[in-house]
TIFI-537754 format. One record per residue (C-alpha): residue number from 0; x, y, z. Coordinates in nm, 4 decimals, padded with zeros to 6 digits. Layout:
N
(atom NUM,(X,Y,Z))
...
***
This chain:
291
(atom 0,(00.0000,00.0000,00.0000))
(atom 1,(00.2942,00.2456,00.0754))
(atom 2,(00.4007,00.2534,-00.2651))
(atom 3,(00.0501,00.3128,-00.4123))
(atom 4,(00.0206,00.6015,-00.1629))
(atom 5,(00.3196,00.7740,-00.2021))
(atom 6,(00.2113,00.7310,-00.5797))
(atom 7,(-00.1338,00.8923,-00.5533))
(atom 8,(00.0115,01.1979,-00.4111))
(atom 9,(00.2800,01.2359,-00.6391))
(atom 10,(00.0855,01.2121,-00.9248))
(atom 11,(-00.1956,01.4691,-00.7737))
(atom 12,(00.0653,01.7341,-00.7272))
(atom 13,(00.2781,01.6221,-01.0281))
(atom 14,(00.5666,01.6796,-00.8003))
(atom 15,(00.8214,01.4230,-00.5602))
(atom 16,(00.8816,01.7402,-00.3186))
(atom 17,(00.5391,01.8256,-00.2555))
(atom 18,(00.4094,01.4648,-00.2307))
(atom 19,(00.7013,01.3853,00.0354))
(atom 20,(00.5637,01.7345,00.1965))
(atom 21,(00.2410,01.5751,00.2658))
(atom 22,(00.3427,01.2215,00.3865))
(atom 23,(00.6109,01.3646,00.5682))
(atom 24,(00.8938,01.1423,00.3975))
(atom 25,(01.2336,01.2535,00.2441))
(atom 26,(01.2086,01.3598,-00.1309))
(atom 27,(01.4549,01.0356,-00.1799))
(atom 28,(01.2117,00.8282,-00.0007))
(atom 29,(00.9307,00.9038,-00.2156))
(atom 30,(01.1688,00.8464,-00.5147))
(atom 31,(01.2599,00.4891,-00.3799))
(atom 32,(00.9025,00.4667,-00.3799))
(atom 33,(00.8064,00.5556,-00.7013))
(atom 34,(01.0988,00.3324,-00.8650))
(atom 35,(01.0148,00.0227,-00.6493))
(atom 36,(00.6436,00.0581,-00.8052))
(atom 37,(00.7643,00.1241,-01.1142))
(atom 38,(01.0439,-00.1998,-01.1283))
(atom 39,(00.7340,-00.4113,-00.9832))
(atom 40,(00.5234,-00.2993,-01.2883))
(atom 41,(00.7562,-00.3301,-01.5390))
(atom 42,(00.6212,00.0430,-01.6513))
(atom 43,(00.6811,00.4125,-01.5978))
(atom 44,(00.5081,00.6031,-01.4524))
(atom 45,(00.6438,00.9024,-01.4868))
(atom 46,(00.8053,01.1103,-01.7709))
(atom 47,(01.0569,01.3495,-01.6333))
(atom 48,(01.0843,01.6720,-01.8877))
(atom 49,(01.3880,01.8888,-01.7021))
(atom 50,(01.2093,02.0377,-01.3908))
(atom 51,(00.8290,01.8838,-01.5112))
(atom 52,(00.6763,01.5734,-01.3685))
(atom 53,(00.4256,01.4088,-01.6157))
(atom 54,(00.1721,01.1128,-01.5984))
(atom 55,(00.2683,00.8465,-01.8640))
(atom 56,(-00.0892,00.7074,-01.9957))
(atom 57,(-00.0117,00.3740,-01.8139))
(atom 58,(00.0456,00.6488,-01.5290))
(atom 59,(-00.2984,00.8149,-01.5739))
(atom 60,(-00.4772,00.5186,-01.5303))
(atom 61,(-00.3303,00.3523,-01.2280))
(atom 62,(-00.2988,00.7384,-01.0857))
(atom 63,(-00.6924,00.7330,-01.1756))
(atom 64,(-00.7575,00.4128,-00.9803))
(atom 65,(-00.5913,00.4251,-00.6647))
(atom 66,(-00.7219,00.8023,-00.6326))
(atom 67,(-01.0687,00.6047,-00.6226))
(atom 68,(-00.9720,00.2945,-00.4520))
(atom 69,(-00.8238,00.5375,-00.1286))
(atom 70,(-01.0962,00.7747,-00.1779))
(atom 71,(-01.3467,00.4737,-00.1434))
(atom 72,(-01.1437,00.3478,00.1851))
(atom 73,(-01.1152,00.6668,00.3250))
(atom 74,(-01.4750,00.7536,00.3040))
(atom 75,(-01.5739,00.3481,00.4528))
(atom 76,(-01.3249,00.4561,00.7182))
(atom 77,(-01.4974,00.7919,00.8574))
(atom 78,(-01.8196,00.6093,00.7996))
(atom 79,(-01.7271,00.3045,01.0079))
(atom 80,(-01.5820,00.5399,01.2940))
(atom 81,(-01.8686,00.8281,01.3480))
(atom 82,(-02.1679,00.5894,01.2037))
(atom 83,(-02.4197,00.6283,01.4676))
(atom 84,(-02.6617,00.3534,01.5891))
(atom 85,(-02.8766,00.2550,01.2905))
(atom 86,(-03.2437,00.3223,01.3403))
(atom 87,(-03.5581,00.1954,01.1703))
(atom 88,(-03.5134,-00.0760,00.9231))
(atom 89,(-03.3481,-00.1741,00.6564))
(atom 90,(-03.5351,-00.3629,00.3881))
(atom 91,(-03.3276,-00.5674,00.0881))
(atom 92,(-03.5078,-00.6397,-00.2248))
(atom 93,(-03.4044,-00.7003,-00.6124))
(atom 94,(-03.4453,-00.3527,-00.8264))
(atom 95,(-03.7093,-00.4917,-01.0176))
(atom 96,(-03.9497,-00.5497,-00.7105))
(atom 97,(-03.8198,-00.2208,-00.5922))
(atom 98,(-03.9632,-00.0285,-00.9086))
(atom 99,(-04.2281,-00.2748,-00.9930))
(atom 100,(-04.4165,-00.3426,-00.6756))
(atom 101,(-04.2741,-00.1792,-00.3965))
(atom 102,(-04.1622,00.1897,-00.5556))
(atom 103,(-04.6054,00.2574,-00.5647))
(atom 104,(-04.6865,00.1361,-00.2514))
(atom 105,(-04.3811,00.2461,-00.0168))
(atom 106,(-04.5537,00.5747,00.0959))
(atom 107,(-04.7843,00.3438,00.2649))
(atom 108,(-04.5675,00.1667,00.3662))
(atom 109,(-04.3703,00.4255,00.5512))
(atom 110,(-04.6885,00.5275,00.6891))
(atom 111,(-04.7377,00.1725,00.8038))
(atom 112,(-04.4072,00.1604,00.9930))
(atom 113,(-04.5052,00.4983,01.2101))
(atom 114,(-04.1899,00.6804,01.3344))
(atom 115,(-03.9281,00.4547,01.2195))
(atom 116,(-03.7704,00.4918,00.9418))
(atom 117,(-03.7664,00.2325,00.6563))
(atom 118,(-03.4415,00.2322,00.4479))
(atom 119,(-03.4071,00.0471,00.1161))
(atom 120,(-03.0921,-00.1791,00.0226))
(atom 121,(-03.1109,-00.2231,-00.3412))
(atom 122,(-02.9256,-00.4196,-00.5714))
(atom 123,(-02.9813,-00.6056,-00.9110))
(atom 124,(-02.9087,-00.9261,-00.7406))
(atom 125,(-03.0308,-00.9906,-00.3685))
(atom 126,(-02.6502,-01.2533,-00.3633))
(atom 127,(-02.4985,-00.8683,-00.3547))
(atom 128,(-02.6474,-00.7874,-00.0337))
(atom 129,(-02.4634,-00.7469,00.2871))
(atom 130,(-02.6915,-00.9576,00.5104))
(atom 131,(-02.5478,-00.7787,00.8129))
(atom 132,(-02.6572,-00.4189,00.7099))
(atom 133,(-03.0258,-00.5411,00.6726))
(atom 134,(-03.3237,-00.6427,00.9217))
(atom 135,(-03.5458,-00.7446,00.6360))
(atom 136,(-03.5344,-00.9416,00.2156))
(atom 137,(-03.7690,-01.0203,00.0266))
(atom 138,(-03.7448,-01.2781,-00.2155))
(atom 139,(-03.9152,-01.5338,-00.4409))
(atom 140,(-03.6885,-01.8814,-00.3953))
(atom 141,(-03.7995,-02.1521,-00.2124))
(atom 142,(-03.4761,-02.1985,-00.0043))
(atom 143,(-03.4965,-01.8628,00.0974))
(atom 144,(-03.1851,-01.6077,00.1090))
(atom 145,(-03.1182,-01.5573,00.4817))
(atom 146,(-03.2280,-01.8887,00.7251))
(atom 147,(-03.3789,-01.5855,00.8904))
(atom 148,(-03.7673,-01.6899,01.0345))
(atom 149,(-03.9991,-01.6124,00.6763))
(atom 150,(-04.2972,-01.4885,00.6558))
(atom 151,(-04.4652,-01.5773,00.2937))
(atom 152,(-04.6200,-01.3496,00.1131))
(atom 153,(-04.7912,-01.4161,-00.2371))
(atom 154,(-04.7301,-01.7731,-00.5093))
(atom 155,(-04.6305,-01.5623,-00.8157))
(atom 156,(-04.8490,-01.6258,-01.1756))
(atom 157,(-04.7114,-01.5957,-01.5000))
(atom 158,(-04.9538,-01.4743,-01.8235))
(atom 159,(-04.8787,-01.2981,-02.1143))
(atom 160,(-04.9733,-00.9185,-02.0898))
(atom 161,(-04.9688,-00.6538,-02.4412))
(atom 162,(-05.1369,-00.3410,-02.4195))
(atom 163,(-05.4769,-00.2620,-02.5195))
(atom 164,(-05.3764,-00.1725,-02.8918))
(atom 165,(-05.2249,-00.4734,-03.0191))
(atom 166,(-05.4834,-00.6564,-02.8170))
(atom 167,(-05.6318,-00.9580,-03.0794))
(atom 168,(-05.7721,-01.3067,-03.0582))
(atom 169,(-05.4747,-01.3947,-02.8165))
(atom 170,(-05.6553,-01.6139,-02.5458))
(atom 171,(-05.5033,-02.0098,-02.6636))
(atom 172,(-05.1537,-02.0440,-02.6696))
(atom 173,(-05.1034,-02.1622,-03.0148))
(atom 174,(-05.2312,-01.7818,-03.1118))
(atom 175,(-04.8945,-01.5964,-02.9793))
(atom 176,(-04.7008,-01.8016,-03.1852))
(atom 177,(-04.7706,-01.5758,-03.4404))
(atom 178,(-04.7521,-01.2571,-03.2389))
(atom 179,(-04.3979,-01.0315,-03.1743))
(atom 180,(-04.2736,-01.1877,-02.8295))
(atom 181,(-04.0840,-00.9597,-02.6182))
(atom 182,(-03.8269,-01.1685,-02.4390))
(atom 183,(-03.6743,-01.1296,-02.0635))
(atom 184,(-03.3145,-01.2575,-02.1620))
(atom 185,(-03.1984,-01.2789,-01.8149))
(atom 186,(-03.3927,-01.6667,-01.7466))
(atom 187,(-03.1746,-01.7360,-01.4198))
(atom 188,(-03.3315,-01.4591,-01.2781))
(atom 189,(-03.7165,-01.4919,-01.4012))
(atom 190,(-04.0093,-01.6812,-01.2560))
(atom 191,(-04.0599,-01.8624,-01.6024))
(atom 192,(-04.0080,-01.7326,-01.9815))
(atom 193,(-04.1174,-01.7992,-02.3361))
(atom 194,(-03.9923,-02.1777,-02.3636))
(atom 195,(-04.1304,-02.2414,-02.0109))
(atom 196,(-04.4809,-02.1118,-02.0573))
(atom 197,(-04.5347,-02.2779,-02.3809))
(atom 198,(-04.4469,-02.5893,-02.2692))
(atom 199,(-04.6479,-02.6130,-02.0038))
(atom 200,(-04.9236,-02.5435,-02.2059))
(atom 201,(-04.7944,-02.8420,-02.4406))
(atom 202,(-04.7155,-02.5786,-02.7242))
(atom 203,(-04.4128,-02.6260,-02.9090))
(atom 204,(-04.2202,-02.2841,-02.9457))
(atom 205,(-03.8742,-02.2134,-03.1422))
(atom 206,(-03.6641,-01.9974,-02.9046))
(atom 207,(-03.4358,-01.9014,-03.1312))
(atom 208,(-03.7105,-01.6158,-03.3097))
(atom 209,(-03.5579,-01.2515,-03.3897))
(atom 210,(-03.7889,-01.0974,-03.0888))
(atom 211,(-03.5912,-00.8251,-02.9244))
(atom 212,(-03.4321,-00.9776,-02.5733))
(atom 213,(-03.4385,-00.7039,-02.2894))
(atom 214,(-03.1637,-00.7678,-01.9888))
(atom 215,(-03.3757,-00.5536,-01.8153))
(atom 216,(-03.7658,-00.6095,-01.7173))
(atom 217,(-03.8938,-00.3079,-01.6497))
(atom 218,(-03.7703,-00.2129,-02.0040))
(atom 219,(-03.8925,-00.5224,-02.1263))
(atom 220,(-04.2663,-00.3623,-01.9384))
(atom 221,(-04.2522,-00.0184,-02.0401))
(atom 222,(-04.1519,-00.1776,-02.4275))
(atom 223,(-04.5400,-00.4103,-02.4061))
(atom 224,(-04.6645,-00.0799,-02.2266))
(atom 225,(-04.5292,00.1095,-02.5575))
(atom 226,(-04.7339,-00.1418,-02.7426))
(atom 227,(-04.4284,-00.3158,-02.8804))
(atom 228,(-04.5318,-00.6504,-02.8594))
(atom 229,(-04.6393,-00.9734,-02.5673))
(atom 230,(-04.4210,-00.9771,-02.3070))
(atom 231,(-04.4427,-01.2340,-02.0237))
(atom 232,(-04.5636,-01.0809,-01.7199))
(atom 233,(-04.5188,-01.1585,-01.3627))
(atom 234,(-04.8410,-01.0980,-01.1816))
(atom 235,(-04.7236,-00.8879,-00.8656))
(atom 236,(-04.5052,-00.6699,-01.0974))
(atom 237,(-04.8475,-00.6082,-01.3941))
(atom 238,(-05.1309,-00.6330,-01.2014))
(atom 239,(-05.1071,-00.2320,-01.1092))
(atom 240,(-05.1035,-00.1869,-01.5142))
(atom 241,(-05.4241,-00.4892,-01.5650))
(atom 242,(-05.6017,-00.3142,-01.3453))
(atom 243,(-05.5845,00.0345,-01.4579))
(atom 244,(-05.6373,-00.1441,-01.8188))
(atom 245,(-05.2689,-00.0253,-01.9490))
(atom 246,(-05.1899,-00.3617,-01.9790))
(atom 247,(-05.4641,-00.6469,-02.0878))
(atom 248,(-05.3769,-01.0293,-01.9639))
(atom 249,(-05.3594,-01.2023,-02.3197))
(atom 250,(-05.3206,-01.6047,-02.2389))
(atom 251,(-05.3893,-01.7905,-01.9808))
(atom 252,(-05.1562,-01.8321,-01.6256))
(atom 253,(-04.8764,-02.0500,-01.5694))
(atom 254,(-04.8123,-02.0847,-01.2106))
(atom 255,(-04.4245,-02.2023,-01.1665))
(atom 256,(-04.3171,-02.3848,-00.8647))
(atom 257,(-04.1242,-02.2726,-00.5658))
(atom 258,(-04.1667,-01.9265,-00.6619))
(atom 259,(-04.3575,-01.8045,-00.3487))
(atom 260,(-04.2350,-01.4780,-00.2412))
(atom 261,(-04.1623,-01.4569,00.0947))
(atom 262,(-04.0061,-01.1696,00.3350))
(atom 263,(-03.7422,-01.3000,00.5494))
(atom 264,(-03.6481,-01.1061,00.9015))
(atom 265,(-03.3772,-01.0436,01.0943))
(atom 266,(-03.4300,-01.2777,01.4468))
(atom 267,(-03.3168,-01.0500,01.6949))
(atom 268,(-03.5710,-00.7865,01.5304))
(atom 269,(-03.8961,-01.0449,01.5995))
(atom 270,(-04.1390,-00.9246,01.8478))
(atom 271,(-04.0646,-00.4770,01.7989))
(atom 272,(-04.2854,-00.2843,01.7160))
(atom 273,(-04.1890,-00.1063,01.4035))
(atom 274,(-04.1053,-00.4814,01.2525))
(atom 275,(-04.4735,-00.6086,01.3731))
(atom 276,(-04.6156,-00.3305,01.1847))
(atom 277,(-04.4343,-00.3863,00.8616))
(atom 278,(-04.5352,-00.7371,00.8589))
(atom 279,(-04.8839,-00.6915,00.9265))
(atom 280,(-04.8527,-00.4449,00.6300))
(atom 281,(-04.6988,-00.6548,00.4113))
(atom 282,(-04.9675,-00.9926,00.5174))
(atom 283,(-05.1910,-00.7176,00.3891))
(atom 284,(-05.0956,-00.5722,00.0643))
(atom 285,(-05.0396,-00.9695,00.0294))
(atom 286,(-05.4238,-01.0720,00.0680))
(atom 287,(-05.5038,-00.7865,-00.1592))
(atom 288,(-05.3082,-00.9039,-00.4609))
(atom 289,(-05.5844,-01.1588,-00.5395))
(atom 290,(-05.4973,-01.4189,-00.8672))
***
């Protein structure tokens, strides 16, 4: 780390003096330094013009990366030291349940939690989650995320949604074969897709069609919301849009197993208030989904 160090600063003041200034080292120190890391790297780093100190471009970007790697340190470092206690709670979910289900309803459920405060820890995968920075997850797999006690919440239902517009004689399966199929291409991380709900339905489907794959599936939404084409929705996350009649259910439902959402909670957190209210909430909003 010394090396990297004395590094940053020389290459922020684009001087050996003024970096050995700072760290309080000998100008000759900081020039072992810099030679060490350069001899270990098998690069310069430096171009020495007379009395000038420049950046090489293999300079510029380590010079770029440890100035973020010691900013990111620094900044855990203050946090870990003057972080006060945590209050409230801290609830983990995926991004697409955040914008898709929860993003709507969250002023209630602030509401719901009274004067505690409920925090979000968001992340495209819920693996990415630190576990110890959260009280609550919610998630859809059987075997859970946490071992924490689990609460379940709703069976999720898969049926193929288009807006009104492109709305036709789309209520057998056999039908969409013919229609523009928007496609989730991320199938690790979806409750079913195309191949899946055709064959349960017994309907043989060719995957390998020119639909347009989204890695995203609230794009892949907003594209059948567009009127783009049939995209395979996931009941929690289109029921809002059925029911204000953006979205029209177009086939019938597939209902995948171990796909039960469920929010998982934090042991030591059982029995408080604030957490007895957000579970009573969420039992709730869970009855009201319906089918």
């Amino acid at each position: 780390m010394t090396p990297l160090r004395v590094f940053e600063a020389a290459a922020r003041h684009g001087s050996f003096t003024r970096a050995a200034e700072e760290l309080s080292l000998s100008q000759p120190s900081v020039s072992r330094h810099i030679a060490t890391l350069e001899q270990d790297l098998g690069v310069a780093m430096f171009q020495r013009d007379h009395n000038k100190l420049r950046l090489t471009p293999s300079g510029k970007s380590l010079a770029a990366a440890v100035s973020r790697g010691l900013s990111d340190m620094l900044e855990a470092v203050e946090f870990v030291a003057a972080a006060p206690e945590r209050k409230g709670l801290v609830l983990a979910c995926t991004q697409t349940f955040a914008h898709g289900w929860l993003m709507p309803r969250f002023s209630a459920l602030r509401r719901a939690a009274g004067d505690a405060p409920i925090n979000l820890a968001v992340s495209l995968w819920l693996q990415d989650i630190n576990l110890d920075e959260v009280d609550m997850v919610i998630g859809w797999r059987a075997e859970g995320q946490t071992g924490w006690p689990k609460m379940p919440l709703f069976r999720e239902e898969v049926y193929p949604v288009a807006a009104p517009q492109v709305l036709s004689q789309m209520q057998e399966p056999e039908a969409l074969l013919a229609a523009k199929l928007l496609h989730f291409d991320m199938p690790e991380a979806a409750h079913a897709y195309w191949p899946e709900w055709f064959a349960h339905f017994g309907v043989a489907f060719d995957a390998s069609g020119d639909g347009y794959r989204h890695s995203n599936y609230q794009f892949m939404m907003q594209a059948a919301l567009d009127g783009e084409g049939v995209a395979l929705g996931w009941h929690h996350l289109v029921a809002d849009h059925v029911a204000a009649g953006r979205l029209v259910q177009v086939g019938p439902v597939f209902a995948p197993q171990n796909t039960k959402y469920a929010i998982e909670y934090r042991p030591e957190k059982a029995g408080q208030a604030n957490l007895e209210s957000v579970l009573a909430w969420f039992r709730a909003e869970a009855r009201g989904m319906g089918a």
